[in-house]
DRENSELUM-838463 format. One record per residue (C-alpha): x, y, z. Coordinates in Angstrom, 3 decimals. Each point is the difference from the previous one (the first is absolute). Layout:
REC | X | Y | Z
...
END
This chain:
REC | -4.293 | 32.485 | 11.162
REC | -1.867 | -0.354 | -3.344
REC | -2.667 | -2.391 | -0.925
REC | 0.718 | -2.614 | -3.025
REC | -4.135 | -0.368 | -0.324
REC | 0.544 | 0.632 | -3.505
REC | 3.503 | -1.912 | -0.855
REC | -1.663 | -3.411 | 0.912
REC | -2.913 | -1.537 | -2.632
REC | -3.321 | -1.051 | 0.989
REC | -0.301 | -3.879 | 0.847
REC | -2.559 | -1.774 | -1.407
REC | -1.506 | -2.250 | 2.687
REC | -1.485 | 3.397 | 0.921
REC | 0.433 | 2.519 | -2.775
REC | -1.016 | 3.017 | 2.319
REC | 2.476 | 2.668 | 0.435
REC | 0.178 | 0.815 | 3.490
REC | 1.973 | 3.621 | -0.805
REC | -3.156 | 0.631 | -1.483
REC | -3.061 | 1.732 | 1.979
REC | -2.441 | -1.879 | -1.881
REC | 1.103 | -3.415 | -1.014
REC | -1.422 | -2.232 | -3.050
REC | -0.347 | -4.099 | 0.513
REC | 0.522 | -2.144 | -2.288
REC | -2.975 | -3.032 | 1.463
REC | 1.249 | -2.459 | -2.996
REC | 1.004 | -3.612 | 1.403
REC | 3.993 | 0.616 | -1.872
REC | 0.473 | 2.501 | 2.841
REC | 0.525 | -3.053 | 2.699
REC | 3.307 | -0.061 | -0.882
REC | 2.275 | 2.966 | 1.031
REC | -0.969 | -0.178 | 3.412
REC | 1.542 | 3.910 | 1.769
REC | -1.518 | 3.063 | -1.202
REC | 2.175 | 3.180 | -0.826
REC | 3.349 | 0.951 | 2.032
REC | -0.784 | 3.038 | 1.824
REC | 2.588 | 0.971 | 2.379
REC | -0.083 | 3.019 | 2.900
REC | -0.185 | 3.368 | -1.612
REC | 0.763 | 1.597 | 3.748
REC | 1.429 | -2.362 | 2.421
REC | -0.865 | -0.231 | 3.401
REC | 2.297 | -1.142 | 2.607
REC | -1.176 | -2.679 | 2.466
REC | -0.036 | 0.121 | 3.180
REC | 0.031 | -3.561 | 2.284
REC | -0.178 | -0.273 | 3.108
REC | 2.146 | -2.376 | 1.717
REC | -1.745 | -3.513 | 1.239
REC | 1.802 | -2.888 | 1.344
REC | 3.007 | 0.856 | -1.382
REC | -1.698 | 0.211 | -3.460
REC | -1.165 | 2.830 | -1.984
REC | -3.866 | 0.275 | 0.421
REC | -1.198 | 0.855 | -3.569
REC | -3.265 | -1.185 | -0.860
REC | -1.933 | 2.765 | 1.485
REC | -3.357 | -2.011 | 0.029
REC | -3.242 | 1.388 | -1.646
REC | -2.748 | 0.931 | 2.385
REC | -2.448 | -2.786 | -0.967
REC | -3.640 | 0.895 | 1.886
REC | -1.583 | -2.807 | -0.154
REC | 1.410 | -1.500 | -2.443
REC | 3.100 | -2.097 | 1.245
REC | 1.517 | -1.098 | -3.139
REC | 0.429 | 3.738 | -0.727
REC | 2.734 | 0.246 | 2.610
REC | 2.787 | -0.744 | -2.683
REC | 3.341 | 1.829 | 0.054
REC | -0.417 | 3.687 | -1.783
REC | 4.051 | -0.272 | -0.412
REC | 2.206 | -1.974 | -2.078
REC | 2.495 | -2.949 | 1.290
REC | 3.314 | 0.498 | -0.702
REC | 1.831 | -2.731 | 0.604
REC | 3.553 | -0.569 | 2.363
REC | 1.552 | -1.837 | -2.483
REC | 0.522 | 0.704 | -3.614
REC | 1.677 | 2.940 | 1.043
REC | 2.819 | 1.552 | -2.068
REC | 2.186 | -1.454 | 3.088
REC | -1.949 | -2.984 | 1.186
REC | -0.899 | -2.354 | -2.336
REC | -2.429 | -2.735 | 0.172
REC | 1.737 | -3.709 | 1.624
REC | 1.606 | -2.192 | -1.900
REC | 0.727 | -3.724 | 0.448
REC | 2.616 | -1.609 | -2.786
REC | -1.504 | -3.297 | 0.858
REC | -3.308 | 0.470 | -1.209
REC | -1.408 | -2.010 | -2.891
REC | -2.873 | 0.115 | -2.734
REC | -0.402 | -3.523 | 1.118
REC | -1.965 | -2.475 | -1.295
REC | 3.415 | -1.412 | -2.009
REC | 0.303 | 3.085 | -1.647
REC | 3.847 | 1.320 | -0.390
REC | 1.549 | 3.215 | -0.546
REC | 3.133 | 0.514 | -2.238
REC | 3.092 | 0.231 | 1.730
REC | 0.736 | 3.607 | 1.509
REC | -3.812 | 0.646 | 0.622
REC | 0.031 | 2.015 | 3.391
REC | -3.118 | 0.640 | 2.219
REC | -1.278 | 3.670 | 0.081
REC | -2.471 | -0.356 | 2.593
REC | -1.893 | -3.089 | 1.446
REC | -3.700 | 0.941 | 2.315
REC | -1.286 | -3.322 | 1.778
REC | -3.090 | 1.139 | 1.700
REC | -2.424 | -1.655 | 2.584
REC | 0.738 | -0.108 | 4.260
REC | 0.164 | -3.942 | -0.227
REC | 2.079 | -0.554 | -3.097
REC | 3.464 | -1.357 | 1.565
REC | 1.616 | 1.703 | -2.665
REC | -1.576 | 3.599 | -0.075
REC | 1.794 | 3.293 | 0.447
REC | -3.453 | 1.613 | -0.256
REC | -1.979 | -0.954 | 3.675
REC | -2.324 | 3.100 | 0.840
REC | -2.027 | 2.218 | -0.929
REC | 2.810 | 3.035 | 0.524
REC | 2.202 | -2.012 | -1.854
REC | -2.128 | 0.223 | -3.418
REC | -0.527 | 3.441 | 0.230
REC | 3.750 | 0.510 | 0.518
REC | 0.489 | -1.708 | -3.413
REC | -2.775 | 0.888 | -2.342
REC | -1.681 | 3.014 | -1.659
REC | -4.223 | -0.904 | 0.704
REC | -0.816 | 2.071 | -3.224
REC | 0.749 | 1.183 | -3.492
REC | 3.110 | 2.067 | -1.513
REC | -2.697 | 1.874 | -2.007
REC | -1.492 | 3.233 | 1.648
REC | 0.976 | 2.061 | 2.415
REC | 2.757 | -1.729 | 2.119
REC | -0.736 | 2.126 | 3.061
REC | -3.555 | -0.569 | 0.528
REC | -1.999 | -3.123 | -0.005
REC | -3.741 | 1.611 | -0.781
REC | -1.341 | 2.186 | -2.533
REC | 2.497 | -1.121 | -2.868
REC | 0.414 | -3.321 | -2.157
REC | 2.805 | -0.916 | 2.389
REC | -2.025 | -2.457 | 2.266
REC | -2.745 | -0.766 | -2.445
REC | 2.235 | -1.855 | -2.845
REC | -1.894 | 2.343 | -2.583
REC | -1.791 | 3.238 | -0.062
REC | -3.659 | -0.437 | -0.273
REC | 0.748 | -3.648 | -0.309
REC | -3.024 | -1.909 | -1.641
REC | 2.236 | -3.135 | -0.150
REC | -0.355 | -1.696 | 3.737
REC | -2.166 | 0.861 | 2.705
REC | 3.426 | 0.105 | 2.341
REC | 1.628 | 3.002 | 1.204
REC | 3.914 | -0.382 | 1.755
REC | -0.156 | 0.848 | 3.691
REC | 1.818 | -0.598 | 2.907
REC | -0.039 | 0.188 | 3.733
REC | 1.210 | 0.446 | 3.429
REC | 1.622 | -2.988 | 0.887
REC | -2.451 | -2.109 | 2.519
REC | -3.251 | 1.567 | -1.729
REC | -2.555 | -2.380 | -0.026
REC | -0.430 | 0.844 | -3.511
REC | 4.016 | -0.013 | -1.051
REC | -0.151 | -1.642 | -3.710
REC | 4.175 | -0.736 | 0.767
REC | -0.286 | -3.080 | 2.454
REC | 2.828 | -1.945 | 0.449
REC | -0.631 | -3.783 | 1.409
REC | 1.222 | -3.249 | 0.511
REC | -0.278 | -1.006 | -3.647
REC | 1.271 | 3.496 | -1.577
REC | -1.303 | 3.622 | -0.881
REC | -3.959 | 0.085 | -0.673
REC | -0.646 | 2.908 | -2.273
REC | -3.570 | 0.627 | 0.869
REC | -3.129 | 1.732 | -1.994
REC | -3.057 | 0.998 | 2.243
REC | -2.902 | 2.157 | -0.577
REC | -0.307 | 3.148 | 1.478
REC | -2.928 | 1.611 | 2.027
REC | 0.440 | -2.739 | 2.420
REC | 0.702 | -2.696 | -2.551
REC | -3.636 | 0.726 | -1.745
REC | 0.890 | 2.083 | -2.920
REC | 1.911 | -1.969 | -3.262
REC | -0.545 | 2.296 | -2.689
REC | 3.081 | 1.473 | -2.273
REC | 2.113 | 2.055 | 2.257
REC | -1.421 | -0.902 | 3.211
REC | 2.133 | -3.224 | 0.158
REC | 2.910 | 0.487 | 2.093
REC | 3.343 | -2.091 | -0.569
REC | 3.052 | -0.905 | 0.778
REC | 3.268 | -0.158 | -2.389
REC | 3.391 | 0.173 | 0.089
REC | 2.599 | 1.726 | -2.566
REC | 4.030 | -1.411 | 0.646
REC | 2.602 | 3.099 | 0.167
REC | 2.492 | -1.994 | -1.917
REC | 0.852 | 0.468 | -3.853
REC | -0.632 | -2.962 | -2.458
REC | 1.762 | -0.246 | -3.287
REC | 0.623 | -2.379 | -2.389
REC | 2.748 | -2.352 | 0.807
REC | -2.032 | -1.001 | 3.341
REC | -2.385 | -2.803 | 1.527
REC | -3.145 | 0.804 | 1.706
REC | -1.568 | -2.553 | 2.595
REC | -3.582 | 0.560 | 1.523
REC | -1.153 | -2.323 | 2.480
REC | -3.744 | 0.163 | 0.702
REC | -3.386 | -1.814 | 0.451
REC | -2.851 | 1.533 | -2.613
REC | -3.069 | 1.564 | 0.918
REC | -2.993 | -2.804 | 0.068
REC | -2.776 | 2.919 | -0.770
REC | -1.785 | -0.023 | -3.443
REC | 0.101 | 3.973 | -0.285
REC | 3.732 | 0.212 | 1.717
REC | 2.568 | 1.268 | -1.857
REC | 3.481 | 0.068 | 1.772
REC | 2.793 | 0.494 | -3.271
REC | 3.938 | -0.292 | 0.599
REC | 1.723 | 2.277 | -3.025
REC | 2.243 | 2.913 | 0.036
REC | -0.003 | 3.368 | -1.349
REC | 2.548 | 2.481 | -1.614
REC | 1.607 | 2.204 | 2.299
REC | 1.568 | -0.170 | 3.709
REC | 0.107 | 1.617 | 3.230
REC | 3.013 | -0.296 | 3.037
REC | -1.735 | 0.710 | 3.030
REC | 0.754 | 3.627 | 1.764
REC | -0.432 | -2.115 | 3.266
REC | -3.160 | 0.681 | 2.537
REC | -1.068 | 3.512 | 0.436
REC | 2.459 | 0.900 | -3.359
REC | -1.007 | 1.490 | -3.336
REC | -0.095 | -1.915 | -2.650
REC | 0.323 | 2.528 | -2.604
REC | 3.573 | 1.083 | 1.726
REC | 2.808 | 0.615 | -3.277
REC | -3.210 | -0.284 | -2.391
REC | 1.198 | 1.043 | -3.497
REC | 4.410 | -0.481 | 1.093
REC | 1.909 | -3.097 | -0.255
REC | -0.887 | -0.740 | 4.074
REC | -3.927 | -0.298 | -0.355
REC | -1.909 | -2.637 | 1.807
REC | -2.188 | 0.020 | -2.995
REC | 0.485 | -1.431 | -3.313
REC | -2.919 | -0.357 | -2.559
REC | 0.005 | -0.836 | -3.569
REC | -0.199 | 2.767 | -3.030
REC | -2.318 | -3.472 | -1.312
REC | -2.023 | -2.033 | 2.379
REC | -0.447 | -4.010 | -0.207
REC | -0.319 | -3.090 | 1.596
REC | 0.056 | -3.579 | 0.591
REC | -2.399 | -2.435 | 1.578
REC | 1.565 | -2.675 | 1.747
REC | -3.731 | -1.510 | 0.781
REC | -2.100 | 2.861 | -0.607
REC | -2.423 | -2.681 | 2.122
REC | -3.525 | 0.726 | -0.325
REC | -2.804 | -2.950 | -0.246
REC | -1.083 | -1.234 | -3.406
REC | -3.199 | -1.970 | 1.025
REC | -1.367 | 2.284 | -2.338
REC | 1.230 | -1.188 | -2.708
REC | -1.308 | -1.461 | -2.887
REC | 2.148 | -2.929 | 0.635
REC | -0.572 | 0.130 | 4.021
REC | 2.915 | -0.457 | 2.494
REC | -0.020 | -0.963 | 3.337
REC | 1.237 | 3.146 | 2.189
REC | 3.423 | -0.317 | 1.434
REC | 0.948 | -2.143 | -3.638
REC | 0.487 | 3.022 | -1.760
REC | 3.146 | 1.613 | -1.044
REC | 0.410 | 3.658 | -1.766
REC | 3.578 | 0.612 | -1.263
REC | 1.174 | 2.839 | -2.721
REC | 1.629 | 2.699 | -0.855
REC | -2.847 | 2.404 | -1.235
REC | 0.408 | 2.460 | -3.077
REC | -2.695 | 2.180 | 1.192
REC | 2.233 | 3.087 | 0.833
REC | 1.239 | 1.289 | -3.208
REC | 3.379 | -0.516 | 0.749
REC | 2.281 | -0.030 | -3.608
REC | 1.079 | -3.872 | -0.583
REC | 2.533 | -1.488 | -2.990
REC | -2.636 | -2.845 | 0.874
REC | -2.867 | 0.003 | 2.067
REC | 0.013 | -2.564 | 3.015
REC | -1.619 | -3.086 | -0.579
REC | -0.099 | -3.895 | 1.261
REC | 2.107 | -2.284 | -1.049
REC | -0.527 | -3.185 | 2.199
REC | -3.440 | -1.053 | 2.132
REC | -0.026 | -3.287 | 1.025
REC | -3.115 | -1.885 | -1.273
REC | -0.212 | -4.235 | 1.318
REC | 1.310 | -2.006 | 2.884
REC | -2.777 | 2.017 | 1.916
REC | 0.255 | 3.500 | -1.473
REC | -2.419 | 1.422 | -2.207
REC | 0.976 | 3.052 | -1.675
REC | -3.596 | 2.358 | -0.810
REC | 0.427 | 2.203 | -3.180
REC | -3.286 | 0.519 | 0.214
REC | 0.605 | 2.321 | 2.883
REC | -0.521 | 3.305 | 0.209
REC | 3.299 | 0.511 | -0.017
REC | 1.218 | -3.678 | -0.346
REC | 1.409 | -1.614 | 3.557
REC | 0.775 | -3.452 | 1.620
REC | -1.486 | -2.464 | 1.990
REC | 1.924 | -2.100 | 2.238
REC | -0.288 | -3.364 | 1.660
REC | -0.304 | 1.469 | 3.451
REC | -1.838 | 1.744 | 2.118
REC | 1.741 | 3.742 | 1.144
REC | -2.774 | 0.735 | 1.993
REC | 0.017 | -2.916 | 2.173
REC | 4.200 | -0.715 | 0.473
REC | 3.092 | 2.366 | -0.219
REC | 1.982 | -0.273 | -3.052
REC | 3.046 | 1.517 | -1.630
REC | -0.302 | 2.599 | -2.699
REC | 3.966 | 0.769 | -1.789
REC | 0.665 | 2.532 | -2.623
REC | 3.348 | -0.440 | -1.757
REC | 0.458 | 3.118 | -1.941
REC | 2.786 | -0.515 | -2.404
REC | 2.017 | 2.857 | -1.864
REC | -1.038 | -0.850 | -3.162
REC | -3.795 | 1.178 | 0.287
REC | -1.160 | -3.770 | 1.095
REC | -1.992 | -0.516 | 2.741
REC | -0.476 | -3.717 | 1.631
REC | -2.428 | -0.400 | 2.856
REC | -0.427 | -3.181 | 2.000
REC | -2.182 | -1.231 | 2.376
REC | 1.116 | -2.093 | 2.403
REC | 3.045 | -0.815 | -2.031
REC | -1.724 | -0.588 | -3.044
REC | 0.410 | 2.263 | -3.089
REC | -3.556 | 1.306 | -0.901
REC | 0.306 | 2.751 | -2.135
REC | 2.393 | 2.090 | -2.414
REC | -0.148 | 3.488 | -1.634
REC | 2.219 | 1.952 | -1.515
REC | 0.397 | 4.015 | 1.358
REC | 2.331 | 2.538 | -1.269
REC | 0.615 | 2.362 | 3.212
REC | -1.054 | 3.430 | -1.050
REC | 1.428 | 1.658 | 2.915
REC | 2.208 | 3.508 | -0.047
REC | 3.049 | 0.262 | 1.953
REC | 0.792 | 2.694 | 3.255
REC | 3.383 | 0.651 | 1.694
REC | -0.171 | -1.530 | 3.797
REC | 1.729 | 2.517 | 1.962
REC | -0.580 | -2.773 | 2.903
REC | 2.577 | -2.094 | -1.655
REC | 2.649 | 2.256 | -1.294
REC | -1.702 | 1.532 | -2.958
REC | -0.165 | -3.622 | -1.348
REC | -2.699 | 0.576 | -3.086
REC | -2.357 | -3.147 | 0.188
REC | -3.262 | -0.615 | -1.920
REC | -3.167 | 0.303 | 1.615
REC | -1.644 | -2.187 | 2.472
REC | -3.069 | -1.519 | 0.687
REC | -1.425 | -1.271 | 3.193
REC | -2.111 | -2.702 | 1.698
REC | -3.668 | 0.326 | 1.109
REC | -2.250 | -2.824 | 1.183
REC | -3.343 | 1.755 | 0.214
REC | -3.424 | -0.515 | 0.949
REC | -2.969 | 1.166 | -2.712
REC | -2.597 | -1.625 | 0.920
REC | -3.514 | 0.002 | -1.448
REC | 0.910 | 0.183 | -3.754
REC | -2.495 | 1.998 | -2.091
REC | 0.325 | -1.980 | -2.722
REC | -0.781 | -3.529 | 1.767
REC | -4.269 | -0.618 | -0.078
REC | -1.541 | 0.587 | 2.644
REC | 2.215 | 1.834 | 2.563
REC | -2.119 | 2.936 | 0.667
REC | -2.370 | -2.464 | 2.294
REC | 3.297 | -1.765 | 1.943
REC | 0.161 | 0.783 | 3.824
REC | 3.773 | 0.294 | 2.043
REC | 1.998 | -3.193 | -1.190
REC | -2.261 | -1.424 | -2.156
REC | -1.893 | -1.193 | 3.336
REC | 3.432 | -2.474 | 0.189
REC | 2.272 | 0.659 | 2.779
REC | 3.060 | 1.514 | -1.148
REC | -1.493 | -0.092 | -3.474
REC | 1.587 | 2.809 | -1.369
REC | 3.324 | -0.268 | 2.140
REC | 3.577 | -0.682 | -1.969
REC | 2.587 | -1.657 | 2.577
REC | 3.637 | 0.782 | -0.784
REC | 2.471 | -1.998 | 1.649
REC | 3.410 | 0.894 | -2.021
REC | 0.978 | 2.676 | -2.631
REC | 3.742 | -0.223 | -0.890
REC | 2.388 | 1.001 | -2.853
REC | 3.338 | -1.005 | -1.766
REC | 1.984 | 1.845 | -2.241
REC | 0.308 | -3.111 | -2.666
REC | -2.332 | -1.714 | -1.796
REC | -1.122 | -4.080 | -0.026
REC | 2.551 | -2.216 | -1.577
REC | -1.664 | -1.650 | -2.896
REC | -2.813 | 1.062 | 0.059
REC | -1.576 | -2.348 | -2.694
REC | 0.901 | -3.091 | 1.918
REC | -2.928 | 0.687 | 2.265
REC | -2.761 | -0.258 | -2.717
REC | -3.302 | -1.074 | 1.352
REC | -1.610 | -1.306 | -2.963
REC | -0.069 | 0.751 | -3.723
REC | -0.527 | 3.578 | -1.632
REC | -3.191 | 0.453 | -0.392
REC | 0.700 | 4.083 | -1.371
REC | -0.064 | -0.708 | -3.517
REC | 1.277 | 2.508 | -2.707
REC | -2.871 | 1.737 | -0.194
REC | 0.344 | 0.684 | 4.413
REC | 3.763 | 1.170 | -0.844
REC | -0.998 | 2.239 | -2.012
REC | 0.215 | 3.620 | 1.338
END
C-alpha cells in the first residue's frame, strides 16, 4: 500500500501540508474557505481488531481521560453498517422535497434518513442507529486512526475554528451524537471538563453520508440552526467518496484497483449548501439564525472554461441579499435557529445549481463539475465520474468572528452551539421548473454574475 500524500494539492482553508514534518500556515482571513487540510492516507495499515459487544462490533477503544472526562472520546474510527459495497443506505420512493416542490418525472429516491426517537416517520430512533449510518469524521487523513492526523480535526494545524471532530461511546455523558425526540443534536463542548475553548480544544460532533452525489440529483437537509453568536454548524459537500468496509473493516481495502472503498479527486472542490456561520459581525448586522451562506467556491485551483459564479439571490419580499459580505450571502425572513426548516439543492446537469428554502428558490450559481472519472469494479466496471459527499459539521468558535477567544461552552446558551438534523435524503432527478419557485426579484446584478 502506497501513500498518495503527494498526488493530492494542498487546500486552502488550511494551506499546511500535513506530509510535511514542518508545516507553513497561511493565518490570512481567504483561508476560511477550503475547510479539510491535505489527504494523507495509511502508509502501513494496521488491521483492527473489535471485540464483539451486544452483537455489535466494539470499536471506539476510548481514550484514558484522567481527570479530564471529555477526553474519553473514541481513539478509533466509525465505520458505518450501511453504505457498504452490499448494503446500501434505505430508501423510501415516497419521499418528497416538500414544501410544493416537484421532481421531474422518473426522479427515483437514493436514500431518505428521518432522524429523531419521536418523529412518527423516522427510520433513524437511537443512538446505535446513527452510528450504523454515518461516518463522525473527515475523508481527509488517515482513515484508520482518529488522533494524531487531520482526519478528526477538519484541518491540520487548523487556525480556522476552535472545534476539533470527535466522537464517543455511545451513552457517554459527553457523546456529541445524541439522538432525541426532535432529531440528531450534533454537539460542541469544551474539553478539560467543559473549561477549556481555545482552538483545538473544542470537541465536536459531525457527520459525513457514505453515498455519492452527482449532478443530475436533489439534496434535502432538514435541520434547526445553531442560536450561538460564535457557532458555526455548515451543510456542504466535498470532492471525493468513501463505501463503508463495514465495522471492524479497512477502509483502504482494493485502494489503487477498480474495487476501492476510496475514491478522491486528482482536483479538490466544493460546495456550500449553507456554509452557516453568524454574520452579526457584519457591517450590515444580521440577526443569528437569518443568515444564509451558499456557493460554489473557486478557491482550489481547479482548471474552469468559466469560473463558478451566482447567477440568482433573491433580494425583496423579505430577503435581503448582502454584497457587502465577506463573501456575499443571504438573509432570510426566518429564524433557523429558533424552528426547523427545509434546505433543497437541485443540482441540474447543465452546471446550474437552485437551492430553496422551504420551497422557495433563494439562490442560483452556475458550476462546471471538474471531476475525473474511475472504473467501479462494484458495478461491473461501469466508468462513472467522481463523487462527492454530504457533511453537516460542527466548527464552532470561528476565528474570524470578534470576540470568540473570551466565549465560554455554548455561548453560555443551552444548546448554543448544537445543529439538530431531523432528515437528509436524496433523488436522482432534479426540481421541475425550477424558476417557478422564485422568491423575489434578482438582486445579483451583472456585475455579481460575473466570474
Amino acid at each position: 500500500m502506497h501513500s498518495p500524500c503527494n498526488k493530492y494539492p494542498r487546500l486552502q482553508r488550511s494551506r499546511a501540508s500535513a506530509c510535511s514534518k514542518n508545516p507553513q500556515h497561511d493565518q490570512s482571513r481567504e483561508t476560511f474557505y477550503g475547510r479539510l487540510g491535505p489527504y494523507i492516507l495509511a502508509i502501513g495499515l494496521i488491521a483492527l481488531k473489535p471485540a464483539i459487544v451486544k452483537g455489535q462490533i466494539d470499536y471506539c477503544h476510548p481514550n484514558s481521560p484522567g481527570s479530564d472526562e471529555t477526553a474519553r472520546y473514541c481513539t478509533q474510527p466509525n465505520f458505518p453498517t450501511f453504505g457498504t459495497p452490499t448494503q446500501p443506505l434505505p430508501f423510501n420512493q415516497r419521499a418528497t422535497p416538500g414544501d410544493h416542490l416537484e421532481l421531474a418525472i422518473g426522479s427515483t429516491n437514493l436514500f431518505s434518513l428521518v432522524m429523531g426517537s419521536e418523529q412518527h416517520d423516522a427510520n433513524l430512533r437511537t443512538g446505535e442507529s446513527v452510528r450504523d449510518m454515518f461516518y463522525m469524521n473527515y475523508i481527509v487523513g488517515n482513515l484508520t486512526q482518529t488522533l494524531g492526523s487531520p482526519m478528526d480535526t477538519g484541518q491540520s494545524g487548523n487556525n480556522v475554528f476552535a472545534a476539533v471532530a470527535r466522537h464517543y461511546e455511545l451513552g457517554d455523558a459527553n457523546d456529541v451524537h445524541v439522538m432525541e425526540g426532535d432529531g440528531l443534536h450534533l454537539r460542541a463542548i469544551c474539553s478539560q471538563n467543559h473549561t477549556d475553548c481555545s482552538p483545538g480544544h473544542v470537541y465536536a460532533g459531525m457527520i459525513r453520508v457514505p453515498a455519492e452525489i452527482r449532478p443530475g440529483m436533489t439534496i434535502k437537509v432538514r435541520y434547526k440552526s445553531p442560536a450561538g453568536p460564535y457557532s458555526w454548524a455548515p451543510i456542504w459537500m466535498f470532492s471525493g467518496s468513501e463505501k463503508s468496509p463495514g465495522p471492524g473493516g479497512n477502509p483502504y481495502q482494493g485502494y489503487g484497483t477498480p474495487t476501492s472503498l476510496v475514491q478522491l479527486p486528482g482536483q479538490a472542490f466544493e460546495i456550500d449548501l449553507n456554509d452557516n456561520y453568524p454574520r452579526w459581525y457584519n457591517s450590515m448586522s444580521v440577526a443569528t439564525g437569518a443568515q444564509f451562506d451558499y456557493g460554489t467556491p473557486n478557491i482550489y485551483g481547479a482548471p474552469w472554461k468559466t469560473p463558478p459564479h451566482p447567477v440568482y439571490w433573491a433580494n425583496g419580499s423579505g430577503y435581503v441579499y448582502h454584497p457587502e459580505g465577506d463573501p456575499p450571502f443571504e438573509e432570510l425572513p426566518l429564524n433557523w435557529s429558533a424552528n426547523f426548516h427545509d434546505l433543497v439543492l437541485s443540482w441540474q446537469t447543465d452546471s446550474q445549481l437552485f437551492e430553496f428554502v422551504d420551497g422557495k428558490l433563494v439562490a442560483v450559481s452556475y458550476m462546471e463539475y471538474p471531476a475525473s472519472t474511475y472504473v467501479d469494479g462494484f458495478d461491473g466496471g461501469v466508468t462513472k465520474t467522481l463523487a462527492m459527499h454530504i457533511i453537516v459539521g460542527n466548527q464552532a468558535i470561528p476565528s474570524f468572528a470578534p470576540g470568540g477567544t473570551t466565549t465560554k461552552e455554548n455561548d453560555g446558551i443551552p444548546d448554543g452551539w448544537t445543529i439538530v438534523l431531523q432528515e437528509i435524503s436524496a433523488w436522482n432527478g432534479n426540481v421541475a421548473d425550477p424558476w417557478l419557485h422564485a422568491s423575489a426579484p434578482n438582486g445579483c446584478d451583472s456585475a455579481c454574475q460575473n466570474p
